[in-house]
N, C-alpha and C positions, 0 to 999 in steps of 0.2 A: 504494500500500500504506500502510495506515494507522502510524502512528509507533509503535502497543503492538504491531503486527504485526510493523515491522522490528527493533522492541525482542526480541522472545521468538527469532526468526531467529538475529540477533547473539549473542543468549543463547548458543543452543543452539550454534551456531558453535563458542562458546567452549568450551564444556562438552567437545563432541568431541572439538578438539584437543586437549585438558587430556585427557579417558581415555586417549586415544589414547599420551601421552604416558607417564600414572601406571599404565592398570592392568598388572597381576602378568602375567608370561611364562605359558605353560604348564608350566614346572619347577615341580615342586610336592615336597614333602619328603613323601613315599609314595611308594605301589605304583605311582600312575599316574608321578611325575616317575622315576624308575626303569626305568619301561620307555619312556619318551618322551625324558629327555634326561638319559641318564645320566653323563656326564658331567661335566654340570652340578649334578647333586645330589651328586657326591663319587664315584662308581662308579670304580673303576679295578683294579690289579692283583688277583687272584683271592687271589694268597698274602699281600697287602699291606694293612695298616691305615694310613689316615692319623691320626693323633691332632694336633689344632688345638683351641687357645684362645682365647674373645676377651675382649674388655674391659679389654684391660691396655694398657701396663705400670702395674703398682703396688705402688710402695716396700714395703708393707706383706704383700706375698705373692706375686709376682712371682716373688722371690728365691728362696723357697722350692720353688716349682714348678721352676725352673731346678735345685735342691741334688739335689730326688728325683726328677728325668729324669735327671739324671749318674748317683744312685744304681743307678739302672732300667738306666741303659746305652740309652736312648732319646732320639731327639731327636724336635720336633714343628715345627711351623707355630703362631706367633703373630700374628691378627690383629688389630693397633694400633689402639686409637681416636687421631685426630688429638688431640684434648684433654687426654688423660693421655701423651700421647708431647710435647707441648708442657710440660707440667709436669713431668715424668719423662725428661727427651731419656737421663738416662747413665743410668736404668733401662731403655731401649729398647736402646740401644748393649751393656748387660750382655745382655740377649737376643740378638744376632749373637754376642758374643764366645762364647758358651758352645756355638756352633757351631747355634746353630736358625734355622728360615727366617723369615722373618714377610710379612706382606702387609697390608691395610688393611681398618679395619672402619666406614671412614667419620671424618669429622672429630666431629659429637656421636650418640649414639648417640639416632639421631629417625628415625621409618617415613620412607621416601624415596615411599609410595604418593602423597603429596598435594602433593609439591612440583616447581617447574616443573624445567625438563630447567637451566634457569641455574643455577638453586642445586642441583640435582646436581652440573652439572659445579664449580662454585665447592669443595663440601663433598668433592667424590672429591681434585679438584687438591688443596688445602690437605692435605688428608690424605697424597698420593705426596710431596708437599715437606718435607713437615715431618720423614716418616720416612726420608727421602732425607737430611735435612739433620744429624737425630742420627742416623744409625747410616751414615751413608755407602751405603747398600745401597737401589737401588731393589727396591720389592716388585712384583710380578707379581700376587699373589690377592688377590681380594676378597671379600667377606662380607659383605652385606646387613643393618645391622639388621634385628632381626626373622626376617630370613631375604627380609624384601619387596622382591624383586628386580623391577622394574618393567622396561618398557622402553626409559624413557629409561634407567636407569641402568646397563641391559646394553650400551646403543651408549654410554654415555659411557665407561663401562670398559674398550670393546673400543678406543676412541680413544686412550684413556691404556697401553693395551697392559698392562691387567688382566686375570685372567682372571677370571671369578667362578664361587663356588665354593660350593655350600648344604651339606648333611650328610647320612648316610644312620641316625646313631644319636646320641642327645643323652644326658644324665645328667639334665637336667631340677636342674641343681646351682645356680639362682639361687632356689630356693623357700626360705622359712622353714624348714617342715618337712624338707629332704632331709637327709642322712645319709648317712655315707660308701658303707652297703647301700644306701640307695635308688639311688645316684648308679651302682652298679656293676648292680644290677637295673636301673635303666630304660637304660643302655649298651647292656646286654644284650640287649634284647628287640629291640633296631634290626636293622637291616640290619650287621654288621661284615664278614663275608668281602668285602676287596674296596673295603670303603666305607671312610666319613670319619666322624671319630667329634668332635662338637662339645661341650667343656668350659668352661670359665670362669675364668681366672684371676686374677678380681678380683671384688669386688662393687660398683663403683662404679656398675651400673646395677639391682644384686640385689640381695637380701637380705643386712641388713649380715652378716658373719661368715659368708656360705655358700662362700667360698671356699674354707675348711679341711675342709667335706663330700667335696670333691673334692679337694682334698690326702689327706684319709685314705684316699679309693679308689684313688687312682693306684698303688699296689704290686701291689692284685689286677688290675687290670684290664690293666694290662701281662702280668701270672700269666696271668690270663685267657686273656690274644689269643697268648700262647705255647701255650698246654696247646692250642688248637685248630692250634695248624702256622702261625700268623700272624707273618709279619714287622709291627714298627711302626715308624711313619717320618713324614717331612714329606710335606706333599702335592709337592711337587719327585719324588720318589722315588716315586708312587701311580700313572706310567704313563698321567694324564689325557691 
């Protein structure tokens, strides 16, 4: 076999193991991941909303999300970035004390579709340590940047005894443009009876100042998921 022959073979070899590795699960955030693995897109208790945040902790609104969940009488699920929980350790530690759960949204917030299953497991590990290390509390859930749950990083999760966890309704609250309405209108249109509702409480990967779009929604949208008969709670308490 000629040497550009075995060259293109090897290629291809390579390429393989590497999809095999990177591409996306069948969980998809719609109508198909919902009916194929619901569990995994956030689906659980009929009467129950999960309400979960990622991007934090951050000094700068963190605290404030924790002031108007107390007010709300609600508690949620924060997924930590490794990075900001390394810079912010007694900002993360202020999120257990105020009695919410948290889990891990990866150490920097970078798609996991393109990188090898090593630097998954490296970026998922750093991240259960670090949150382990400020707040005393191992986390259980995970959270995909993106959402791009790959397959290496659903087996390395499943190995760190992660669970991972996508959404069934988002606010769309890291745009320029959102606003406290939009944030409670595109909530809205999701999946909530039952589902997981995914917000922001930081913008260190958004638009600078969109965190306080979803600070101003958070009074109705708690109103909200009441006036339908919904409890809200941490994903711990959503029956997955």
């Amino acid at each position: 076999m000629r040497t550009s022959t075995l060259s293109t073979v090897a290629s291809a070899g390579i390429a393989a193991t590497f999809l095999a590795n990177a591409s996306p699960t069948v969980a998809l955030v719609g109508a198909i991941g919902r009916r194929l693995t619901p569990g995994l897109v956030g689906l659980g208790d009929p009467g129950h909303v999960a309400l979960t945040f990622d991007d934090g902790p951050d000094p700068a609104s963190t605290p404030l999300f924790l002031d108007a969940l107390d007010r709300c009488g609600v508690r949620a699920t924060f997924l930590l970035l490794g990075t900001m929980v390394q810079q912010y350790p007694a900002v993360a530690r202020q999120v257990v004390s105020a009695g919410h759960e948290i889990g891990v949204h990866g150490y920097r917030h970078r798609y996991m579709t393109w990188r090898t299953r090593s630097a998954v497991r490296d970026d998922l590990q750093r991240s259960v340590d670090l949150v382990g290390e400020a707040t005393g509390v191992r986390p259980m859930w995970f959270r995909p940047p993106y959402g791009a749950l790959t397959l290496a990083a659903q087996r390395t999760a499943r190995q760190l005894e992660l669970r991972p966890v996508l959404w069934t309704a988002w606010g769309r609250d890291w745009r320029p443009a959102a606003t406290p309405r939009s944030v409670l209108r595109d909530v809205s249109r999701g999946t909530l009876t039952g589902g997981t509702v995914l917000l922001h409480d930081s913008d260190c990967t958004s638009a600078p100042g969109s965190w306080q779009s979803t600070l101003g929604a958070l009074p109705g949208l708690v109103e909200l998921l009441g006036e339908r008969g919904l409890r809200v709670g941490p994903l711990a308490e959503h029956g997955l």
